[in-house]
C-alpha positions in Angstrom: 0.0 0.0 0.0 1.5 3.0 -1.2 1.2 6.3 1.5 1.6 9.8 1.3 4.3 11.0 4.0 4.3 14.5 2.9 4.4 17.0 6.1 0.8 18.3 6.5 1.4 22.4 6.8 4.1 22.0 4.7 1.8 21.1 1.6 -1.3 23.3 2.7 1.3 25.6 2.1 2.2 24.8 -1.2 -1.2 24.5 -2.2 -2.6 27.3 -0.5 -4.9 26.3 1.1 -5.7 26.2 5.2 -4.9 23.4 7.7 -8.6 22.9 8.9 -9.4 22.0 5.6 -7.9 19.1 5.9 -8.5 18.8 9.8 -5.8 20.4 11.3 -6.5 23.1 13.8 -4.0 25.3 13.6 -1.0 26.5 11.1 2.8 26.9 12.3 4.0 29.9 13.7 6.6 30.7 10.6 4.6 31.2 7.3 6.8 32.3 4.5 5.4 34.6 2.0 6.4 33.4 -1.3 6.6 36.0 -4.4 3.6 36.2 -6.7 4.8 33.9 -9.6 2.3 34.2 -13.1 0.8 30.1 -12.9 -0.5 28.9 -16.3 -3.5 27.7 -17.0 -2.1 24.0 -17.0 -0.4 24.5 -13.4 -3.6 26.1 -12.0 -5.2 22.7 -13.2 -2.4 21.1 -11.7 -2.8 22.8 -8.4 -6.7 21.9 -8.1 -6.4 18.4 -8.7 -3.4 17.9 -6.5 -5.7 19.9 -3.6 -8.7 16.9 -3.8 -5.9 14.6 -3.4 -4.1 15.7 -1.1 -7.8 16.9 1.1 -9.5 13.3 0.6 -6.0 11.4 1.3 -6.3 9.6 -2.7 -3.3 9.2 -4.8 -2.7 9.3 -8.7 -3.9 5.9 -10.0 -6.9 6.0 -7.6 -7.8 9.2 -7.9 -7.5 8.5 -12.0 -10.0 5.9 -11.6 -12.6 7.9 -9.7 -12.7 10.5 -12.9 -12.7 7.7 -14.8 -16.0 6.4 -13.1 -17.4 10.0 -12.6 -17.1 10.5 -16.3 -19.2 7.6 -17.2 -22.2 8.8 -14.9 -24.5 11.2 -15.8 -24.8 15.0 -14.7 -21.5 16.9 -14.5 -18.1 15.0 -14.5 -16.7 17.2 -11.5 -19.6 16.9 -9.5 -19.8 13.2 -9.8 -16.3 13.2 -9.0 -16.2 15.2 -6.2 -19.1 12.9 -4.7 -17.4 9.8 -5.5 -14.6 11.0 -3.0 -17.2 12.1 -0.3 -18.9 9.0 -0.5 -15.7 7.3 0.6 -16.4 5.6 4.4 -13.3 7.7 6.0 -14.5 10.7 4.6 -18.1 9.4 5.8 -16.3 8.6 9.3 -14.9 12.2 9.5 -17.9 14.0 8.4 -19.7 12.3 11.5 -17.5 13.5 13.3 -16.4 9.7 14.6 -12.6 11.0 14.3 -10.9 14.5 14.1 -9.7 14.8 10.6 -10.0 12.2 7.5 -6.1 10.8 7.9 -7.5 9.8 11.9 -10.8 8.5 10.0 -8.5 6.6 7.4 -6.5 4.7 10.3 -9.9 4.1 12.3 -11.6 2.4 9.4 -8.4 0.3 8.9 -8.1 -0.5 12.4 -11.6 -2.0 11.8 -13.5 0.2 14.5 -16.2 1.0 11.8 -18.9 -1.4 10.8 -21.6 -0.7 8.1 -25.0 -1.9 8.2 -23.5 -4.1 11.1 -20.2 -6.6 9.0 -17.1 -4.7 10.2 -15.3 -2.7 7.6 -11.8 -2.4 7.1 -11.2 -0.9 3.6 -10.9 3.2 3.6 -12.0 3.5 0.1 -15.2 1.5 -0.3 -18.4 3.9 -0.9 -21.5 3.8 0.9 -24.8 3.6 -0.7 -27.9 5.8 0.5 -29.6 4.1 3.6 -26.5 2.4 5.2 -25.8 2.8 8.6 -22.3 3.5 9.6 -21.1 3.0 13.3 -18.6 2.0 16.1 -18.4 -2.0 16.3 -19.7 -2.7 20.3 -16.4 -4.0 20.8 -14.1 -0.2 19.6 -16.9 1.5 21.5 -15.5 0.7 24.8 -12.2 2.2 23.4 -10.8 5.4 25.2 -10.7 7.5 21.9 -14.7 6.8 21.3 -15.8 7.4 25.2 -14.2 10.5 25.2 -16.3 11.3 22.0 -18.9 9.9 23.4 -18.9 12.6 26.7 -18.2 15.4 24.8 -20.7 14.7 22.1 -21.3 18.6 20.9 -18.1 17.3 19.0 -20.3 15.4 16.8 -22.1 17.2 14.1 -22.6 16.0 10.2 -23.7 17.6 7.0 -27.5 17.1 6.0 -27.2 14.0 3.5 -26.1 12.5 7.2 -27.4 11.8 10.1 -26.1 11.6 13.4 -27.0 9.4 16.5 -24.3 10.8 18.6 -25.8 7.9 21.7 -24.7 5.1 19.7 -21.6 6.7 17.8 -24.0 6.2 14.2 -24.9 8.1 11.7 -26.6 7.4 8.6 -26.6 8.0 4.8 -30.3 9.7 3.9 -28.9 10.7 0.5 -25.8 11.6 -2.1 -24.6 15.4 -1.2 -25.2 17.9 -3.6 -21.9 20.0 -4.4 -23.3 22.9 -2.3 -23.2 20.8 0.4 -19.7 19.9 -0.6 -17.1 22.5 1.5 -13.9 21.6 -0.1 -12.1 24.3 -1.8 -11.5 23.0 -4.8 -12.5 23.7 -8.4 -13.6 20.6 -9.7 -13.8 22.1 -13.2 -10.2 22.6 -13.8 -9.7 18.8 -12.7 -12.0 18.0 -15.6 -10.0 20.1 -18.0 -6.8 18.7 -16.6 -7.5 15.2 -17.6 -9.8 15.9 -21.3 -6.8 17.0 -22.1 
C-alpha cells in the first residue's frame, strides 16, 4: 500500500490552502510569503487536482479511476467526482464526526473500529450507498478514543445528506450530497479540463 508521507502544513502551504481543511486546527508559527509567480492555465489545473488529493487522502492511480468512473455517470463530471470521494467511508467517518480529521478516520476504518450496516469494515475506500448505517463495532466503542467522543458529544455534528445518533456513535446515509453541500475548496472544473486534455 503506497502512503503519502508528505508534512501536513508543509503542503497546505504549497497549495494554498488552510490546515482545517484538511482537519488540522491550527498552522505553524513561521509562514513564509512566497513572491507572486504568473501560474499557467495548465499549473492552476495542476494545483486543483493535486488539492482533492491531497484533502480526501487519494493518490494518482486511484484518484484517476474515480474521474474515470465519474465521467461515465450522468450529470456533470466534477460533480460526480467530487461525490465519489465524499462518498468514501473515511470521509463518511470524519464527516460524522467519529474521528478529528479524515487521515485519523482513514487509520480508524483500517483498524476495523467502523462497521456498516453491522459486517465490520476495514477498507478506507469502499463507498457507501444511501440508507447504510455506519457505526462504532460494540467492541471499539469501549475504546478510550470513542468514550471521550462519546462525553463530549457537541463534538459530533454531520452535514445534512447524514445523520447523526451521537448515543450510539452512528450516523446514517439519507442521500448523495449535492456540491453545495460539498465544503472543499476545490475547483472541480479545472480537474475536468486537466484530464480531457
Amino acid at each position: 500500500m503506497a502512503l503519502d508521507k508528505v508534512p501536513v502544513l508543509k503542503r497546505c502551504r504549497a497549495l494554498g490552502i488552510e490546515p482545517a481543511t484538511v482537519g488540522r486546527a491550527k498552522a505553524s508559527k513561521r509562514q513564509v510569503r512566497r513572491t507572486n509567480r504568473k501560474v499557467s492555465e495548465y499549473g492552476m489545473q495542476l494545483k486543483e487536482k493535486q488539492k482533492a488529493k491531497f484533502i480526501y487522502g487519494v493518490l494518482e492511480k486511484q484518484f484517476r479511476g474515480y474521474y474515470e468512473k465519474a465521467k461515465t455517470m450522468q450529470g456533470v463530471t466534477g460533480e460526480n467526482l467530487l461525490n465519489l470521494l465524499e462518498r468514501r467511508i473515511d470521509n463518511v467517518v470524519f464527516r460524522l464526526g467519529l474521528a478529528n480529521t479524515r487521515r485519523q478516520a482513514r487509520q480508524v476504518v483500517r483498524h476495523g473500529h467502523i462497521t456498516v450496516n453491522g459486517k465490520r469494515l476495514d477498507i478506507p475506500s469502499a463507498q457507501v450507498k444511501v440508507g447504510d448505517v455506519v457505526a462504532v463495532a460494540e467492541k471499539s466503542a469501549q475504546n478510550a478514543f470513542f468514550k471521550e467522543l462519546r462525553e463530549t458529544s457537541n463534538h459530533l455534528s454531520a452535514p445534512a445528506w447524514l445523520t447523526v445518533d451521537k448515543e450510539k456513535l452512528s450516523g446514517t446515509v439519507t442521500r448523495f450530497p449535492n456540491r453545495d453541500e460539498i465544503d472543499v475548496p476545490v475547483n472541480e472544473q479545472s480537474i475536468v479540463e486537466l484530464y480531457s486534455r
